[in-house]
N, C-alpha and C positions, 0 to 999 in steps of 0.2 A: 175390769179389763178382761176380756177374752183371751184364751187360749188355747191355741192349735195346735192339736196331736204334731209331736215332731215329723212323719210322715207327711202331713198336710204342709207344711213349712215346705221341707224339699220338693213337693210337687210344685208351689207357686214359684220358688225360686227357681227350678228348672223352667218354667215355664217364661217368665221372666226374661231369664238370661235367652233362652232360644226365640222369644219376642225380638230381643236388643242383635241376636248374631243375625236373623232373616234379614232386618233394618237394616244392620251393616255390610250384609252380601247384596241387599239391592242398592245401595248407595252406591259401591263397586261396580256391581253391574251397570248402573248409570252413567259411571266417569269413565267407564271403556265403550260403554257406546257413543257420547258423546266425542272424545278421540279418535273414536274408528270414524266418528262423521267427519272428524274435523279432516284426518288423513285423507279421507275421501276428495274433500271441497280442496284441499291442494293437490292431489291428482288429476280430479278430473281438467282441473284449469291448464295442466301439462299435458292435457290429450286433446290434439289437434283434432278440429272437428273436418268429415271428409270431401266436404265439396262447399261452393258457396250456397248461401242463405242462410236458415233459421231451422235452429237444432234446441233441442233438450235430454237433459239425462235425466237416471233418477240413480241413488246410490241405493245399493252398493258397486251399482254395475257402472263398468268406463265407458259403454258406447253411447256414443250420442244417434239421437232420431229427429229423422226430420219432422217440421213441422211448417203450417203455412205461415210466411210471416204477412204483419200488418204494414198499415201505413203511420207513420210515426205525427204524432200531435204537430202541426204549424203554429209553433212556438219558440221563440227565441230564447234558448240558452247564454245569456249577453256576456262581447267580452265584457274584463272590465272601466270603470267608468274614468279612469286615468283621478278618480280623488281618494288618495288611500280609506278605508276605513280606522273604527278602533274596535271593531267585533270581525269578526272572522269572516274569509270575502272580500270583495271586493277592489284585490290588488292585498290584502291581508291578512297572506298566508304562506306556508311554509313550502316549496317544491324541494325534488330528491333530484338535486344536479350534478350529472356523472362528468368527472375532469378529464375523459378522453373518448374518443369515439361517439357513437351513439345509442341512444334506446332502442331494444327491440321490444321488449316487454315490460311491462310495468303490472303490478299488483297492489289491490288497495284493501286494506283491511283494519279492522277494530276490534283490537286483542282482549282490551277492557273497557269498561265504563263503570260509572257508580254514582246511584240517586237518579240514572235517566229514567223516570217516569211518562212524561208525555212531551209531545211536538207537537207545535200546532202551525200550519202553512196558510198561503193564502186560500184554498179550498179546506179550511180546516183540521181537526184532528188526521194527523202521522200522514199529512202533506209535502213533500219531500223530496229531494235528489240527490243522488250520490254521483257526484261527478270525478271521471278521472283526465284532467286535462293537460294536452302538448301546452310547451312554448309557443311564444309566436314564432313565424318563422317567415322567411321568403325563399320559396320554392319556384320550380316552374308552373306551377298552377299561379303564381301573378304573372307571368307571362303575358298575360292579356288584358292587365290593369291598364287606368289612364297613365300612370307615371309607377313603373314596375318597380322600380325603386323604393317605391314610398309604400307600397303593399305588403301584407304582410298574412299567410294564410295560418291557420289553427284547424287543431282537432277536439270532440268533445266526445269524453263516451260516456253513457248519461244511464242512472237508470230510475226515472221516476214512477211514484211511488203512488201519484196519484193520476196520471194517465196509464196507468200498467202495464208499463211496455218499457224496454230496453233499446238504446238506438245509438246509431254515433250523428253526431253534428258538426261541418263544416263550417269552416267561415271563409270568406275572402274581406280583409277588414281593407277599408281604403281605395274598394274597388272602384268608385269615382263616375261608373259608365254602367249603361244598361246591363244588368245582370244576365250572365249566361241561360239558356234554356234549361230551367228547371230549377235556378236557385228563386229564391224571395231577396227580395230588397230590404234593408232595413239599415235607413238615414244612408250614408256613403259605404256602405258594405251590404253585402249578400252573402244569404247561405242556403244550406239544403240538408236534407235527413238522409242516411240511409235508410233501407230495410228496418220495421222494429221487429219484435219478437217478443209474445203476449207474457207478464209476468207477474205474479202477485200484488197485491198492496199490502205492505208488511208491517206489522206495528213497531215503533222506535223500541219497545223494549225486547228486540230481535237484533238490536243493533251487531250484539258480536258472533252472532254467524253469519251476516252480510259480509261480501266480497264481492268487490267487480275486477276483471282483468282486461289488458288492451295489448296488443302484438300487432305487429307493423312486419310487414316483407318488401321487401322491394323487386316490383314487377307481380306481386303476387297480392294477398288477402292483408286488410287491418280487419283483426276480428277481437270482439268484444265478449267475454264471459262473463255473468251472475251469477252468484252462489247462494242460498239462502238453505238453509238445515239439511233437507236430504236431495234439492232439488239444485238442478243446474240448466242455463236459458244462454244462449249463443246467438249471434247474427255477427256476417262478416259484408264486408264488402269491398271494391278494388283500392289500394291504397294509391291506385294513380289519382284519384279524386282532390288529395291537396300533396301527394308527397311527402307524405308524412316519415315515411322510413327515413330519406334523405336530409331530416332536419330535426330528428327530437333528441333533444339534450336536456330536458327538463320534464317532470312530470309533478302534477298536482291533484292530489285526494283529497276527499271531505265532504261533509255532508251540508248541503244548502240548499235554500227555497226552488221548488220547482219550478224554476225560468220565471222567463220575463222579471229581471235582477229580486224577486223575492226573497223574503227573508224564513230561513225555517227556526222556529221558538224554542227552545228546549222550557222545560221549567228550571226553576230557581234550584241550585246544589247539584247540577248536573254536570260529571264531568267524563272526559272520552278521551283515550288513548286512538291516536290513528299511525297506521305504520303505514310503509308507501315501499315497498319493494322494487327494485332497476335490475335488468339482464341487459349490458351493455360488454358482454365478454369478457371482464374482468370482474378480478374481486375486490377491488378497490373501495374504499368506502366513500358514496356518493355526501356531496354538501347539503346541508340545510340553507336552502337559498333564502332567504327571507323576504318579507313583502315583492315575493314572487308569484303570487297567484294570480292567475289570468281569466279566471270566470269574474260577471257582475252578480253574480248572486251570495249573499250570504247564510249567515246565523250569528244566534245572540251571544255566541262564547266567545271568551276572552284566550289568546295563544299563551302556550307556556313554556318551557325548553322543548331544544330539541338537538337529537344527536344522531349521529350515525356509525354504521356498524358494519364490515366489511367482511368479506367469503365467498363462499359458492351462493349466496344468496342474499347482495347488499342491501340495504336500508338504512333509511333515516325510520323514526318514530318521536315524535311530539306529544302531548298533553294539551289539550283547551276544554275550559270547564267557565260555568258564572257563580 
């Protein structure tokens, strides 16, 4: 056995120890900068962007810059199919339903997850959509249905992952008659894109700095935020298009196949906390609506509780994992 002058001893053990405290001052410094991001990605979402179109931020800084927006993919985001699912989707899912008034805002976000490894879509690996979707509703935008009664319009604010862009989607479901100038047809309904706004493809295991936001005015802007780690992506446009201010009392979060009713894969042991935040003027704590979701697209999780929580900043939050 060797043995080292007592001197040689306290130099390795200082060294040692000042190895383990740098470790533990960068971990710190890690977990405050990740918080200062996180503070960030809910601020910026609270800073109105200042005219219509297509904006982005970068943090640390609140102002948003213009940018040129795109044309959004011709692709149907579908409602859904009126046949429940047993995986998440397709009428089978949890919405945040406030019991007075209406939505102004809604926030979607994914606080935890664990085991998500990969997603695979119909284009493949970390193919994807995070949709934050209205109730149906009947606005005056059926006004010009075959039987306006029977109509029923939606909102969709989408941000897929594999066309790269951010966009909101209309529907007019039930419209029955030649679609207006500028929507697409599809079977007895018609819709149309907003403005998109160019954004990342992100991989699923980014899932919990993802956020999307949706705001509604009436007479003014529905505008749609992205958040992804230090980056923030906007496009608005007039909420006269389905009336949205004047009818949302429901809102639904989640992550599903990008359009056309796709399905997005997670792997095996994957599970995902999703919270859905409501600004409907009170602080009342919003319902977990159940097999209330109104997109057709899903994914392969299975729902789990869900509950809600009231304040200056209500929510439900749920769990779906396989």
């Amino acid at each position: 056995m060797i043995h080292l002058p007592r001197i040689a001893r306290i130099v390795i053990a200082a060294a040692v120890f000042s190895a383990a405290s740098l470790a533990i001052a960068q971990e710190a410094a890690d977990d405050t900068e990740a918080r200062n991001q996180e503070i960030w990605r809910e601020a910026i979402v609270l800073t109105e962007v200042p005219a219509q179109g297509c904006f982005e931020a970068s943090y640390p800084s609140l102002a948003w810059s213009k940018v040129e927006c795109v044309v959004a993919p011709n692709v149907p985001y579908m409602p859904r199919s009126g046949r429940i699912s047993q995986i998440v989707g397709d009428g089978n899912d949890y919405a945040a339903e406030v019991t007075s008034g209406l939505i102004s805002k809604t926030i979607g976000s994914f606080p935890n997850d664990s085991g998500v490894k990969t997603e695979t879509g119909a284009f493949g690996a970390n193919d994807y959509s995070l949709q934050l979707n209205s109730n149906f509703m009947n606005t005056a935008a059926c006004d010009g249905a075959h039987d306006p009664a029977k109509c029923q319009d939606w909102e969709q604010f989408i941000y897929s992952s594999g066309y790269e862009v951010a966009f909101m989607q209309y529907w007019l479901i039930n419209w029955r008659k030649t679609c207006p100038s500028g929507w697409f047809n599809f079977e007895s309904d018609c819709y149309t894109n907003s403005n998109g706004v160019t954004v990342p493809r992100e991989a699923i295991t980014k899932l919990k700095t993802l956020q999307l936001s949706a705001s509604a005015k009436k007479g003014g802007f529905d505008t749609l935020v992205f958040t992804v780690g230090t980056k923030a992506y906007s496009t608005t446009e007039k909420d006269s298009v389905v009336d949205l201010a004047t009818g949302w009392t429901e809102s639904e979060f989640n992550i599903f196949g990008d359009g056309g009713g796709s399905e997005a894969t997670f792997n095996s042991g994957s599970s995902v906390t999703v919270k859905v935040t409501v600004s409907n003027g009170t602080e009342d704590v919003p319902t977990c609506a159940a097999k209330a979701g109104t997109t057709g697209e899903t994914n392969n999780l299975k729902l789990g509780s869900c509950a809600g929580t009231d304040g200056s900043a209500p929510y439900i939050e749920f769990t779906e994992s396989n």
